[in-house]
N, C-alpha and C positions, 0 to 999 in steps of 0.2 A: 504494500500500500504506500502511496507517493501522496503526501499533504501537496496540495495544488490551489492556484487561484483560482477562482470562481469570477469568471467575467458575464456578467448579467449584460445581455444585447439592450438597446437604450439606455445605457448608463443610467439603469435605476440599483438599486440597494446592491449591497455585496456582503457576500459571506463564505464560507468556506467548507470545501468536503474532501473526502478523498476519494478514488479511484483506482481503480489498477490500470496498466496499460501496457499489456504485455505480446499479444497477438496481434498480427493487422499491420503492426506499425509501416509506416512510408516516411524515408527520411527528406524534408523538404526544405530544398534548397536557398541561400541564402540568396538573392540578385543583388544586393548593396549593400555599403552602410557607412555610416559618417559619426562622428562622434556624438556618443548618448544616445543611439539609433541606429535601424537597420530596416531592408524592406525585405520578404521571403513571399515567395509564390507556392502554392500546395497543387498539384492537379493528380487524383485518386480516384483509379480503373472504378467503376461502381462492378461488383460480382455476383451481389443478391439483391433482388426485388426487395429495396426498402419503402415507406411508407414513414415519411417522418424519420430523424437522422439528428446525430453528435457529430461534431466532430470536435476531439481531444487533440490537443497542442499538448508538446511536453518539451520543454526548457531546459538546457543542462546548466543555467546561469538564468539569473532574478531577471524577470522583464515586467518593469512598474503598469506599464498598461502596453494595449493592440488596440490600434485602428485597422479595421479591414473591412473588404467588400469583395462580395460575391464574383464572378464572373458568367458565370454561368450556372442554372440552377431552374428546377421549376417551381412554379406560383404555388402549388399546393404540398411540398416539403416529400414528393414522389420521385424517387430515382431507378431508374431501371437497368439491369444487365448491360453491358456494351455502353453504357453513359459514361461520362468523368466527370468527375464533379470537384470545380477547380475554381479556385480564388486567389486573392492575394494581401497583403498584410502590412504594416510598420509597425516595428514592436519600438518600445522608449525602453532604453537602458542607463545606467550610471557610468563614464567612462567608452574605453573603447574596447566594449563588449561585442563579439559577436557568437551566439549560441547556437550550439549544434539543436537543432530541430526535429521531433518526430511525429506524427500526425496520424490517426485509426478513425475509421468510420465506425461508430458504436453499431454494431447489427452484422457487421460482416464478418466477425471473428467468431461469427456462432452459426450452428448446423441449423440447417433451416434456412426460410426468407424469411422477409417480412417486417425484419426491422421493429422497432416503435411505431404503432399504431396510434396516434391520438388526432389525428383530425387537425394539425397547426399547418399555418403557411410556412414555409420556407425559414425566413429570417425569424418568426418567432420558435421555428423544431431546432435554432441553433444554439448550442452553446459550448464554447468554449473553454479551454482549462488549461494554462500555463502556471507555471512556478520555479521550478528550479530548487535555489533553497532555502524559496520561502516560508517565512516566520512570522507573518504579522496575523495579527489574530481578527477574521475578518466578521468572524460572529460576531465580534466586541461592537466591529464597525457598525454592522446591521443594526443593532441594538440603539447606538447612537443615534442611528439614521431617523429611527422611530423617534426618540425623544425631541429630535431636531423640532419635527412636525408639531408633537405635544408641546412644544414650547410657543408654536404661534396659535394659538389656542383663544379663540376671543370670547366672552362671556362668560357665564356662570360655570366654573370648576367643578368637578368632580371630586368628590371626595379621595378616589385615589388617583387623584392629579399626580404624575411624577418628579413635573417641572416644583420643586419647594418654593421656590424664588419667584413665582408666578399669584398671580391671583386673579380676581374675577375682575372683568372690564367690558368696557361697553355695553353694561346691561339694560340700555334704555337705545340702545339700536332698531330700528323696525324690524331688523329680525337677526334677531341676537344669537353668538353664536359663532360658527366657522373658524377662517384661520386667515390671520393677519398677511401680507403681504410682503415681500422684498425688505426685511426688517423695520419696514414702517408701519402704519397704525390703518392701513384703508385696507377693505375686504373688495377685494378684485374676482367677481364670476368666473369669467374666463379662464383665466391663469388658476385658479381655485378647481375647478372641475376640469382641466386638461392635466394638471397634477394628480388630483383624485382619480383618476381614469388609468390614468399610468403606473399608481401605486398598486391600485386594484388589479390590472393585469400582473404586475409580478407577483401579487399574493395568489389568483388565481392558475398562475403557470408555473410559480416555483412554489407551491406551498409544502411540502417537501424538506425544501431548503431552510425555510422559518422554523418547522419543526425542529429539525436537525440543529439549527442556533438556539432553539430554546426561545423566539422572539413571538409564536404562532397566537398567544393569548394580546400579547401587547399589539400585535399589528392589525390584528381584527378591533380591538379597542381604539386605537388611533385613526382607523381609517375612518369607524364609523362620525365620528365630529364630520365632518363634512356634508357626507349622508344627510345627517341628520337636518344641518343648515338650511341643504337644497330643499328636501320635504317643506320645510316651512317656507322657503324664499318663493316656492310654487304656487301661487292656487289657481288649481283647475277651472277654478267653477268662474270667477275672474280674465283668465286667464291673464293673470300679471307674474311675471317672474323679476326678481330683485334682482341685478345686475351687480348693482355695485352699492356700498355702505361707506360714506365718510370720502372729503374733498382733498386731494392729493396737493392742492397747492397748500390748504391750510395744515395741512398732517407735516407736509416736509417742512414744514416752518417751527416744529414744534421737539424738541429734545428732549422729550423724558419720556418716562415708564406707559403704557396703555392704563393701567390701574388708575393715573392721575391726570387723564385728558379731560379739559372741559370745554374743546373747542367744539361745536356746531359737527353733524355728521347725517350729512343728508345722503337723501337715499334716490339712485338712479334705478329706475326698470325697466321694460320695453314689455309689450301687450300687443294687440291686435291693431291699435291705431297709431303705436308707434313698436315696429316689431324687431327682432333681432335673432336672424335664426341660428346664428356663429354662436353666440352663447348659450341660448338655450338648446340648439342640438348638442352641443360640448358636455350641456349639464344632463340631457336625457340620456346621453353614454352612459357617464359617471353610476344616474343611477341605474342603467340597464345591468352594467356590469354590478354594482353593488347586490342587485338581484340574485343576480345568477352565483357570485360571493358567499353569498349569507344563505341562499338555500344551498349549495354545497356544505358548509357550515352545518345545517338542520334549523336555522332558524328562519323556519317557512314563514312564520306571520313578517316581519321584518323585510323578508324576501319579496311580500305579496304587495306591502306598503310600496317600494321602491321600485316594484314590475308598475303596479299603477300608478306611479307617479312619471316614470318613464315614459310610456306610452301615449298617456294627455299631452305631455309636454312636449313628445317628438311630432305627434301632428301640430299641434300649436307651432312648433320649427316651419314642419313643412308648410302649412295656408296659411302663415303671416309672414313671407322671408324680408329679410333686409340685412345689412349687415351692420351689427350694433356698434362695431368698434370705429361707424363713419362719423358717430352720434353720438358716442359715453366719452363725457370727458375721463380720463384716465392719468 
C-alpha cells in the first residue's frame, strides 16, 4: 500500500487514501521541464470494455499539484477495446525535479470487462493519484475545508456551531441565514449556490472519501446552511427569489466583525416582472442536487422539501429568463 494524493477534479476539497498499484502499470513519459515543473503525456492501449475508469498516476518524487486535460476521451466515461485513451499533464515540483512516472487504468488489471459501472461522464469517472513521499495529512485538510464554510455562516448559530469565535448576525435580514461572501459581510445568490452545487457534487461523488476522513457527519451539516437559506429565499406561491442580502458599496466600507454591523442591508430579488434565470437556475441545481444528497442520506422528508422547491423554481428559470447579473448591483 502506497499513501498517495488525492487530487479531487475541480479543485474542490482534498483528502487522502491509499491504493495499490501494482499490475497494468504504463511508464509515461516525460516531454519537458523547466525548473519547479514538468509537462508528461500518458496515451494507454484500452484492452477491456470499461464503462466508467481511474486513472492512477504514481510519482517516484513529491509533485505539489497537476494540471491536465484530456485529449481524447468519450462524453459518457465508455472506453472500448482497440481505443487509447490519452492525455496530457504539468505537474508543479520544488526545484529541479523531474519524476519517473507510472500510470494503470483501474478495471484493466482485473479478469473480466466492465470496469466501474456508475453512470458519470468522463471528466467526472476521473480521478487521479500522485504522491511520491508524500506526508501531508490531507484529511486534516478536508476537515479545515468544512470549517472554512462554517465560518461564513450568517444568522442565528447553532448550538454546535464549530467556529467558537463566531456568533449570531444579521438576524433581522429578510431572510436570514446562508453564508457571507468573499470575506465581507453581503450574501451573494449566485456565487452562494454555484459553491453549494459544487460542494454537493463532491459529497455526492466522493462520499467515500468523507467517510474515510472521518468528515461524512460534519459535511452533511455544513452543507445543509445553504439549503436551508435557499428554501426560505424561494417562495413559490410568489414566485420571488432573494438574490442578494446587504449593499457591497456600504459592507466594503465597513471593518469589523458581522456580529456588530448596523449599517442598512437591503434586499435584491428578481420575480416574474423582473426575472433572472442565471441565479435562480444556479439555485434550482443546488437544491436539485441537495435532493438527490439527502435522500441518499435516508433523509427523505428533507429530500422531498428540496425536490419541491427545485422544481417550482426551475420552471420559474425557465418562463421568466433574463439574466440577473445585467441588473443586481453586486
Amino acid at each position: 500500500m502506497s499513501t498517495t494524493t488525492y487530487f479531487l477534479l475541480w479543485n474542490l476539497l482534498v483528502t487522502s487514501l491509499l491504493t495499490t498499484v501494482s499490475r497494468g502499470e504504463t511508464n509515461v513519459p516525460v516531454t519537458g521541464h523547466w525548473f519547479d515543473g514538468f509537462q508528461a503525456e500518458a496515451c494507454i492501449p484500452i484492452t477491456k470494455e470499461l464503462r466508467g475508469w481511474k486513472a492512477h498516476l504514481k510519482f517516484t518524487e513529491e509533485v505539489h499539484s497537476i494540471d491536465i486535460w484530456a485529449a481524447n476521451q468519450n462524453y459518457n466515461g465508455e472506453e472500448h477495446v482497440g481505443d487509447s485513451l490519452c492525455f496530457s499533464f504539468v505537474g508543479h515540483v520544488t526545484g529541479n525535479v523531474v519524476p519517473k512516472i507510472t500510470i494503470y487504468i483501474e478495471g484493466m488489471d482485473r479478469g473480466g470487462g466492465g470496469g466501474r459501472s456508475q453512470g458519470w461522464g468522463e471528466l467526472e469517472g476521473l480521478s487521479l493519484y500522485g504522491g511520491g513521499t508524500a506526508n501531508k495529512d490531507y484529511k486534516d485538510a478536508l476537515a479545515k475545508s468544512i470549517l472554512f464554510y462554517n465560518a461564513q455562516r450568517s444568522g442565528k448559530l447553532p448550538a454546535n456551531n464549530p467556529i467558537t469565535w463566531r456568533g449570531d448576525s444579521a438576524l433581522n435580514d429578510c431572510v436570514p441565514g446562508g453564508w457571507y461572501d468573499a470575506g465581507d459581510h453581503v450574501k451573494f445568490g449566485l456565487p452562494m449556490a454555484s459553491a453549494a452545487t459544487m460542494l454537493l457534487w463532491s459529497l455526492y461523488s466522493f462520499k467515500d472519501g468523507y467517510t474515510e476522513a472521518k468528515t461524512l457527519d460534519a459535511m452533511y451539516d455544513m452543507i445543509r446552511w445553504p439549503l436551508d437559506y435557499f428554501l426560505k429565499a424561494w417562495n413559490p406561491n410568489t414566485k420571488r427569489l432573494v438574490v442578494q442580502v446587504g449593499d457591497g458599496d456600504a459592507d466594503h466600507s465597513y471593518w469589523g466583525r458581522p456580529e456588530q454591523m448596523t449599517m442598512a442591508r437591503p434586499c435584491q430579488e428578481v420575480s416574474t416582472s423582473s426575472p433572472g434565470s442565471d441565479v435562480a437556475g444556479e439555485t434550482a441545481a443546488a437544491l436539485a442536487l441537495g435532493a438527490i444528497t439527502f435522500k441518499d442520506k435516508g433523509d427523505t422528508t428533507y429530500a422531498t422539501q428540496l425536490l419541491t422547491a427545485a422544481e417550482s423554481l426551475y420552471a420559474f428559470a425557465k418562463s421568466s429568463r433574463f439574466v440577473a447579473l445585467n441588473k443586481v448591483k453586486m
